[in-house]
C-alpha positions in Angstrom: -13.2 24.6 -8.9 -11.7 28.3 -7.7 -11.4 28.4 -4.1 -12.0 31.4 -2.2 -10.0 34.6 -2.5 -8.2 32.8 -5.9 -7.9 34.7 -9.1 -10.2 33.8 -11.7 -8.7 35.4 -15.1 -5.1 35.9 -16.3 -4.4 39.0 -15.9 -5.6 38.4 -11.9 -3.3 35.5 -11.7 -0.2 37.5 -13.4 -0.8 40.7 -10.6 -0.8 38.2 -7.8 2.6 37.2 -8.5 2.3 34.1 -9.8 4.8 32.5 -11.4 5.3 29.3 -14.1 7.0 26.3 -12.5 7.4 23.0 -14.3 5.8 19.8 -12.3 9.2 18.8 -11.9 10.6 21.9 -10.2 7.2 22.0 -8.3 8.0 18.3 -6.7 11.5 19.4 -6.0 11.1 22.4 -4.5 8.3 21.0 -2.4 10.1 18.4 -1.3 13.0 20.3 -0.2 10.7 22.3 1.8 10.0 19.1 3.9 13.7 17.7 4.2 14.9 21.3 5.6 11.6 21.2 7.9 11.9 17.6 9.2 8.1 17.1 7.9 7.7 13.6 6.7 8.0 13.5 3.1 6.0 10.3 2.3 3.5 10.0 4.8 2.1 6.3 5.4 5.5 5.1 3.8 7.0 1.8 6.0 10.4 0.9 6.9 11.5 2.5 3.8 13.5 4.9 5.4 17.0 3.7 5.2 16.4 1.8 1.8 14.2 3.0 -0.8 13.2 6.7 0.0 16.6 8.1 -0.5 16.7 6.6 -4.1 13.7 8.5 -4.4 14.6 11.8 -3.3 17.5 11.3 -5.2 15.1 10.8 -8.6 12.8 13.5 -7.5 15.1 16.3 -6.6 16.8 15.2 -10.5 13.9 15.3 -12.4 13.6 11.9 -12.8 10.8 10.2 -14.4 11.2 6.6 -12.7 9.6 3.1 -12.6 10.1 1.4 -8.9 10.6 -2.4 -9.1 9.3 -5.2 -6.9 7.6 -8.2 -5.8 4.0 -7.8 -5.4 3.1 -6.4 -2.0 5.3 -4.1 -1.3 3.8 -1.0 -1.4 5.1 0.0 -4.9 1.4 1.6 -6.0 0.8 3.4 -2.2 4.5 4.8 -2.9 3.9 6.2 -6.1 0.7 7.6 -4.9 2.3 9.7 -2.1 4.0 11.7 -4.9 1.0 13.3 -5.8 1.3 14.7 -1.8 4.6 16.8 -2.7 2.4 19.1 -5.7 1.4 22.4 -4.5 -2.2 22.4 -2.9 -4.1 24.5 -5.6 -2.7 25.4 -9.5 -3.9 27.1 -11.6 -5.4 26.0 -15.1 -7.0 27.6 -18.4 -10.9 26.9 -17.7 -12.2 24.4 -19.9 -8.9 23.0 -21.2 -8.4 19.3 -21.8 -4.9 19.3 -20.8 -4.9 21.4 -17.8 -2.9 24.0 -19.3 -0.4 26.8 -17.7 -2.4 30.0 -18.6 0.5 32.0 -18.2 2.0 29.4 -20.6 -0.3 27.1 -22.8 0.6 24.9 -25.7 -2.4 23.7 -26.8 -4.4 25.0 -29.7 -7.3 26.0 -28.3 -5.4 27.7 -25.3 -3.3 29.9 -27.5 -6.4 31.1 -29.5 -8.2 32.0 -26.1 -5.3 33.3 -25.0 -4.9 36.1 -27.9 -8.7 36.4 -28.3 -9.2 37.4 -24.3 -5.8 38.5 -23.3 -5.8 39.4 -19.6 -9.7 38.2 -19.6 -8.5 34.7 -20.4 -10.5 32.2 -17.0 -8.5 30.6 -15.0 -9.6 27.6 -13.1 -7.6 25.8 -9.9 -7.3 22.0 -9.6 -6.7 20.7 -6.2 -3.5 18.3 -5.8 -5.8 15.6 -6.1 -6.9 15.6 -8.8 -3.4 16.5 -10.5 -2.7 12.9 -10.0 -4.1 9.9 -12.8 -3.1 6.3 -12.6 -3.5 3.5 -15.1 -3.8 -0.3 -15.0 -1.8 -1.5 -17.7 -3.6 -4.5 -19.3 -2.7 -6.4 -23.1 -5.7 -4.5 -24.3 -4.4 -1.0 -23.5 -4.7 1.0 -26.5 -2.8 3.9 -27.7 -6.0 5.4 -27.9 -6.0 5.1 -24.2 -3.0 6.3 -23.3 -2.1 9.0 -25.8 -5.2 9.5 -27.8 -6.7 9.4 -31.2 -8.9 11.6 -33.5 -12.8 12.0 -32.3 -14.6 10.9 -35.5 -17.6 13.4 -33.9 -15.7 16.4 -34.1 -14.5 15.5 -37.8 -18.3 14.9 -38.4 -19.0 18.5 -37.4 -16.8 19.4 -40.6 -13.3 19.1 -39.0 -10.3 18.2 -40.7 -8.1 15.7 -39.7 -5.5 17.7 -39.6 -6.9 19.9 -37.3 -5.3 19.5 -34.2 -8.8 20.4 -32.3 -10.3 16.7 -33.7 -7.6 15.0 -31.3 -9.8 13.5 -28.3 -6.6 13.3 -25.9 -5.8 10.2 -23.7 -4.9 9.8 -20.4 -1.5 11.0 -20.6 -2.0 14.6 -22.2 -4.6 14.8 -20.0 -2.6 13.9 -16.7 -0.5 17.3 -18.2 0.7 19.4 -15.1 0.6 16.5 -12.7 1.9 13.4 -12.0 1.0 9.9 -14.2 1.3 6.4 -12.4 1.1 3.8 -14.6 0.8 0.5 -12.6 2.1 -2.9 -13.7 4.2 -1.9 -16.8 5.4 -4.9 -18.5 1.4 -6.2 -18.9 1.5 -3.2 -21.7 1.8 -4.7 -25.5 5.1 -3.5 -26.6 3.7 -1.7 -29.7 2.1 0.2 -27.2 5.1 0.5 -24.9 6.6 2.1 -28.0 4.1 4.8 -27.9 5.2 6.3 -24.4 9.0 6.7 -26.3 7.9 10.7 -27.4 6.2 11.2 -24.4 9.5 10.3 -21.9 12.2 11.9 -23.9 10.6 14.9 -26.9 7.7 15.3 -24.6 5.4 15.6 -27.3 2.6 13.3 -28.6 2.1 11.9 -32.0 -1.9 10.8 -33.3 -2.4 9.4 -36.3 0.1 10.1 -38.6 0.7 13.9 -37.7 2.6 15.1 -34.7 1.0 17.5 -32.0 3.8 19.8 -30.5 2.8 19.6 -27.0 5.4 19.7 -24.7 4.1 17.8 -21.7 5.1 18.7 -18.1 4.3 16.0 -16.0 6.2 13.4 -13.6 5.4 9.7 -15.2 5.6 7.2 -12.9 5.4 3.0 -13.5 5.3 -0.2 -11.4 6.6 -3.4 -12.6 7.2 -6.5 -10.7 10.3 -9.0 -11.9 8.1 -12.2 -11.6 6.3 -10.3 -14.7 9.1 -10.4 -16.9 9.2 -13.9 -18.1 5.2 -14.8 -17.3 3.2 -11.9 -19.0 5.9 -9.2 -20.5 8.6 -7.5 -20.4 9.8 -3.8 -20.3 11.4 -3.1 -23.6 15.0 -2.0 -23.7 14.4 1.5 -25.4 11.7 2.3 -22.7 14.1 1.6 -20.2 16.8 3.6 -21.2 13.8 6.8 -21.1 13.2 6.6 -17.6 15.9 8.2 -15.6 15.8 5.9 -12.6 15.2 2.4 -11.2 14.2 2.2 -7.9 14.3 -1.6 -6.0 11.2 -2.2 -3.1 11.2 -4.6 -0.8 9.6 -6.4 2.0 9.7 -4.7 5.5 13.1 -6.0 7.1 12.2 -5.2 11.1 9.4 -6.8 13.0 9.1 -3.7 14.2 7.8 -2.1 11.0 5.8 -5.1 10.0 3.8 -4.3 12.9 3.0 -1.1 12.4 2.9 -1.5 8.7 -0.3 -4.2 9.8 -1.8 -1.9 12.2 -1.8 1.3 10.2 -3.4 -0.6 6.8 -6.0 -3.3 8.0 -9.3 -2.3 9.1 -10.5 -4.4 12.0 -14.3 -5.2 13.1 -12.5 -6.3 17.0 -9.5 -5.5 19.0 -6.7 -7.3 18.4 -3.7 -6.8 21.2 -0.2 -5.8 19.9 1.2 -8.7 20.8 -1.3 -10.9 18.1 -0.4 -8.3 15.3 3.2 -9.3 15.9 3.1 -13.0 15.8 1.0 -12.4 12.5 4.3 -10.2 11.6 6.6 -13.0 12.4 4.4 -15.3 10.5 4.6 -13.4 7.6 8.5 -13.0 7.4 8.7 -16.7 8.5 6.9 -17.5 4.7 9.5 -15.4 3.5 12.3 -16.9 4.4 10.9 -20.5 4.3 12.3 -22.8 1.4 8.8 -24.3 0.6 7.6 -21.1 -0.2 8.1 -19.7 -4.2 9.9 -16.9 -3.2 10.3 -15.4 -6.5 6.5 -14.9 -6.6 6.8 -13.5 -2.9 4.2 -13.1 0.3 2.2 -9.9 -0.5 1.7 -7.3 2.7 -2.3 -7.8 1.6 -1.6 -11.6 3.1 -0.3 -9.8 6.9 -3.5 -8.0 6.7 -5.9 -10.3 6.2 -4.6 -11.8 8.6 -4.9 -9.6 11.1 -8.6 -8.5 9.7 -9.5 -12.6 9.4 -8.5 -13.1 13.1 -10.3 -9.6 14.1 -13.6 -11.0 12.5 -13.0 -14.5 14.4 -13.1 -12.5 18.2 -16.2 -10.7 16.3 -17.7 -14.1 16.0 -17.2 -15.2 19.1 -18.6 -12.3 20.6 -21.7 -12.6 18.8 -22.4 -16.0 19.8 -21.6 -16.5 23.3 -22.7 -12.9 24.2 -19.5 -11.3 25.2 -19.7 -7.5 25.1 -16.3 -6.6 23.8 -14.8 -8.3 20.9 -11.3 -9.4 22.1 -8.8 -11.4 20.0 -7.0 -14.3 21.3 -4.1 -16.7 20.1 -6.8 -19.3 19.3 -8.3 -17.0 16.6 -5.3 -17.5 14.5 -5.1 -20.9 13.4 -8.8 -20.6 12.5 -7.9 -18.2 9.5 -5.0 -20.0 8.3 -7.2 -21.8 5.4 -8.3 -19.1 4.0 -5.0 -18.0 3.7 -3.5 -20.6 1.6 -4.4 -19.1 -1.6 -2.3 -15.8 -0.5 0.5 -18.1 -1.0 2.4 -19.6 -3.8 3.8 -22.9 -3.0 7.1 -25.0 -4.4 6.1 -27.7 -6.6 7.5 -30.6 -4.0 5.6 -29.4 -1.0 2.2 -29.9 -3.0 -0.3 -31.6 -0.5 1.2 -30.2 2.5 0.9 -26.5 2.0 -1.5 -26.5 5.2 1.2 -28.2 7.4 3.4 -25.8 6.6 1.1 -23.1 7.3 0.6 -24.7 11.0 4.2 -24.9 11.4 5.7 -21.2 10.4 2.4 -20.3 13.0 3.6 -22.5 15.9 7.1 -21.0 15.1 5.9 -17.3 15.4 4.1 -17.2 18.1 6.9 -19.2 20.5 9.2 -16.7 18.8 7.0 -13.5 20.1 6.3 -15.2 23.2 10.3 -15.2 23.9 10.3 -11.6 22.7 7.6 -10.3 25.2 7.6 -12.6 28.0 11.7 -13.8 28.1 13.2 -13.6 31.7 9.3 -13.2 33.3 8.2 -15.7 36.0 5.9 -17.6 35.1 5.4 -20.3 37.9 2.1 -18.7 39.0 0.5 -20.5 35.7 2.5 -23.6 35.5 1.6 -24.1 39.3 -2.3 -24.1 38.4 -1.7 -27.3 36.6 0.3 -29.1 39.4 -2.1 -31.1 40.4 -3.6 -32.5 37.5 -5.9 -29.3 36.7 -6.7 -28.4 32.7 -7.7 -25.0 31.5 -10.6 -25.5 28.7 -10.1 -22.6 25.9 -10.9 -22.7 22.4 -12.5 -19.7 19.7 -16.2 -20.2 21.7 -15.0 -19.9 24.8 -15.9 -16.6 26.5 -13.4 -14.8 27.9 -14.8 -14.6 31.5 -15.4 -18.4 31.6 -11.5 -18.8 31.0 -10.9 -16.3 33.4 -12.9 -18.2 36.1 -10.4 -21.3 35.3 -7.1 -19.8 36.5 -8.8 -17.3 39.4 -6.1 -15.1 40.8 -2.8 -15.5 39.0 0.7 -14.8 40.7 2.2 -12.6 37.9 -0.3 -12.1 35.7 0.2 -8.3 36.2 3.7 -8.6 35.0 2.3 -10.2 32.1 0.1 -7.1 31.1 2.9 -4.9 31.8 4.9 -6.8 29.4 2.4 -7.1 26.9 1.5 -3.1 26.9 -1.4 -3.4 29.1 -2.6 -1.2 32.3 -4.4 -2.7 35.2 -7.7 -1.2 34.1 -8.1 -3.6 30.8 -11.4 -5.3 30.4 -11.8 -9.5 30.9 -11.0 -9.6 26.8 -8.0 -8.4 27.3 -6.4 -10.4 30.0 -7.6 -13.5 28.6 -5.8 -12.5 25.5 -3.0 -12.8 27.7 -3.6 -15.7 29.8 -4.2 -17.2 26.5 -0.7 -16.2 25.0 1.1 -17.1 28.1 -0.5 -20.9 28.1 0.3 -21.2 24.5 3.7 -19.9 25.2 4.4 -22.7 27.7 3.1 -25.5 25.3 5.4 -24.4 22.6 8.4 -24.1 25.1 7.2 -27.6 26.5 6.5 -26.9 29.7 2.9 -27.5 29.1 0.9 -30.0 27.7 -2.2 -29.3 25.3 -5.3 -31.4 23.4 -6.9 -29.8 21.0 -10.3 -31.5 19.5 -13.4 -29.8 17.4 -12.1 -26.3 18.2 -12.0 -26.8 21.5 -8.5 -26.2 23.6 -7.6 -28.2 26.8 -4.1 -27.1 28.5 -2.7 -29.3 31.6 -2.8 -33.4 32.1 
C-alpha cells in the first residue's frame, strides 16, 4: 500500500531525500525523540516506570536484541508489542519482495536483479508500522521451516535448482526483515531449533538446507520466556543466551494504585463497576500474591484481576436483567459470587488441597476491610450504625434491586461524605449509592461493628 503523496519508484524515493536507516537506529532515534519530548514512550505500559522501562531504553537505545523474563501475567507480550509503536509510521519497501527489502539497499536476489534491470524505475511500496511487526508462538512442533525457511519443492518443479537461492520459500524471520520479530514463550522451542536462531542473532544471515543465503537481516528480535518454564517444558540454551544482548526482569504491579488502573484500562465490562470495587479486586489480587498457600512460583496472572472485575460486571448485568433495574450497578455482593470461577486462575500448594475456596473467601474478606480503611478511615459513620439500634436488619443480596435497599436505610446522616470519599457527586443514580451503602455495611461487619447472616444469596445486616 503507497499512501498519498509517497514516492512510488527509486529514483522518486532517492530525490525526496530519503535516507537508509537500520531498524535498530530507526527504534533509537525514535525513541529519543519521545524521551526529549516527554511523550510516553510505551503507551498502555503499567507501573513499569521506575523498574522495567529503563532496562529497556537502555537495550533499545544499544541495539540490543533482548528476551524479557517473567511470571505469566505480567504484561511481557503487551510490552514487547509496544516496540513495534517506536518504528517510523510508513517505510519504504521493493514492491513485491518477500523480505521487505531497503530499495535503496536490497540483499536479496531477486531485489538486486530488479534493481540493475530497472534502475531508478525500480517500485517502491510503503508498509505501515503495523505491519512491520510479526510475532510467533513458540510450540515443540516449531519447525525451522517455520521460522527460517526451507526450499519450495514448487519452484524447483518449475526447473529450479536447488541451489538457486530464488527456490528458498522464506520463514517468518526473513520475512519479519526491516521490523521487529516477537517470539513469545521461548523455552517451549526444541533446542535443535533454538540452534537455528544462532546465525540469525549474531552473523545475521540465514542458512537453508545445506547452503548459506547471505542476507544480512535488519530487524529487532524480541522473546518471552517465563522461569516456571525452565524446568517443566524447556529451557533457553546457553549459546542462545549469550546472543541476545539483554535480559530484562517483569514483574507484578507493586502499588495498588497501578493495579487499579492496570484493571480498568484492560477489562471490558458489560456494567459499571465503582472505583472503589476495582480496588478491592486489586487488593485481592496482591493478597494471592503474597499468601503462603498460593504456588508463588507459578504466580497470579493480571488475566485473573480482570476477570474479576469483568465476572463481577456481568453479575450487576444479571441482576439488572432480572429484577428490572435500568442501570447495571456493581455492588460488594457481586464479588463473592465469581470467586468459583476463579479458582482455576490459581495454582494452589499441595497442603492446602481441599480448601482452596476458603482461602479464596478469606484473602476477599481481607481486601475489601483493607479498602474500606483506605476510603472510608476517620469518616463518621454513626448515621448507619444508628439504623440498626433498635433491632432493624437491612436485607441485600446479588437480586436485590438497588432501590429496594435504598428504601431500607431512607435518609442517611453522612452518606454524602461517603460519596465524596468514594469519588462520587451528588448527582449519581440509585446504583450508585447503593454501591456505597453496600460497601459501608460490609465495611462495618468486617470491622465488627455489625453483624451479618448470609443464606441462599441473600444478605441480612443488623440483629
Amino acid at each position: 500500500m503507497t499512501p498519498p503523496d509517497r514516492p512510488a519508484t527509486l529514483g522518486e524515493l532517492v530525490s525526496s531525500g530519503y535516507s537508509h536507516r537500520s531498524v535498530k537506529q530507526e527504534l533509537r532515534e525514535n525513541l529519543l525523540t519521545r524521551l526529549r519530548s516527554g511523550e510516553e514512550a510505551f503507551p498502555g505500559i503499567v507501573g513499569f516506570d521506575d523498574t522495567v522501562l529503563p532496562e529497556l531504553e537502555a537495550a533499545l537505545l544499544a541495539g540490543h536484541d533482548l528476551v524479557l523474563l517473567g511470571e505469566r501475567g505480567q504484561g511481557k507480550t503487551r510490552l514487547m508489542r509496544t516496540l513495534g509503536q517506536l518504528l517510523d509510521e510508513w517505510a519504504p519497501a521493493v514492491a513485491g519482495c518477500e523480505i521487505n527489502d531497503d530499495p535503496t539497499q536490497p540483499v536479496c536476489t531477486r531485489c538486486l536483479r530488479l534493481k540493475a534491470e530497472l534502475g531508478d524505475d525500480l517500485p517502491v511500496v510503503w508498509r505501515h508500522r503495523t505491519e512491520r511487526y510479526a510475532e510467533k508462538l513458540a510450540t515443540p512442533d516449531t519447525s525451522v521451516g517455520d521460522l527460517i525457511g526451507d526450499v519450495d519443492p514448487v519452484k524447483v518443479a518449475q526447473g529450479r535448482t536447488l541451489g538457486d537461492p530464488e527456490t528458498v520459500h522464506y520463514g517468518l524471520v526473513p520475512r519479519s526483515n526491516r521490523g521487529v520479530f516477537g517470539l513469545n514463550e521461548l523455552p517451549d522451542l526444541a533446542e535443535r531449533i533454538q540452534v537455528a536462531l544462532f546465525n540469525v542473532l549474531e552473523e545475521r544471515d540465514i542458512q537453508i538446507r545445506g547452503y548459506s543465503l547471505r542476507l544480512p537481516l535488519d530487524l529487532l528480535l524480541v522473546a518471552t520466556a517465563n522461569p516456571e518454564d525452565y524446568t517443566n517444558r524447556g529451557r533457553i540454551i546457553t549459546p542462545l543466551k549469550d546472543r541476545f544482548g539483554a535480559e530484562i526482569r517483569t514483574h507484578y504491579q507493586e502499588e495498588v494504585a497501578d493495579e487499579v488502573r492496570l484493571i480498568s484500562q484492560e477489562s471490558h465490562l458489560v456494567a459499571e463497576v465503582p472505583e472503589h470495587l476495582i480496588e478491592v479486586i486489586a487488593r485481592f489480587t496482591r493478597g494471592l500474591r503474597e499468601s503462603s498457600a498460593v504456588d508463588q512460583r507459578s504466580g497470579v496472572s493480571a488475566r485473573f484481576s480482570i476477570a474479576a472485575a469483568e465476572s463481577v460486571a456481568a453479575s450487576a448485568l444479571r441482576r439488572a436483567a432480572r429484577v428490572g433495574e435500568p442501570a447495571a450497578v456493581a455492588r460488594i455482593c457481586d464479588v463473592p459470587t465469581v470467586v468459583p470461577t476463579l479458582l482455576g486462575k490459581v495454582e494452589f500448594e499441595m497442603g492446602e488441597e481441599g480448601r482452596e475456596r476458603d482461602v479464596l473467601d478469606h484473602l476477599l474478606r481481607v481486601a475489601t476491610a483493607e479498602t474500606f480503611r483506605a476510603r472510608l478511615a476517620g469518616l463518621d459513620l454513626s448515621g448507619f450504625t444508628d439504623l440498626f439500634a433498635e433491632g432493624e436488619v437491612v436485607e441485600t443480596g446479588e437480586l436485590i434491586p438497588a432501590a429496594d435497599l435504598l428504601a431500607q436505610i431512607g435518609a442517611t446522616p453522612g452518606l454524602s461524605k461517603v460519596l465524596d470519599r468514594l469519588g462520587h457527586g451528588d448527582d449519581v443514580g440509585p446504583g450508585v449509592v447503593a454501591a456505597a451503602v453496600e460497601f459501608v455495611l460490609e465495611g462495618l461487619h468486617l470491622t465488627r461493628r455489625l453483624d451479618k447472616d448470609t443464606v441462599a444469596g441473600r444478605t441480612v445486616y443488623g440483629a
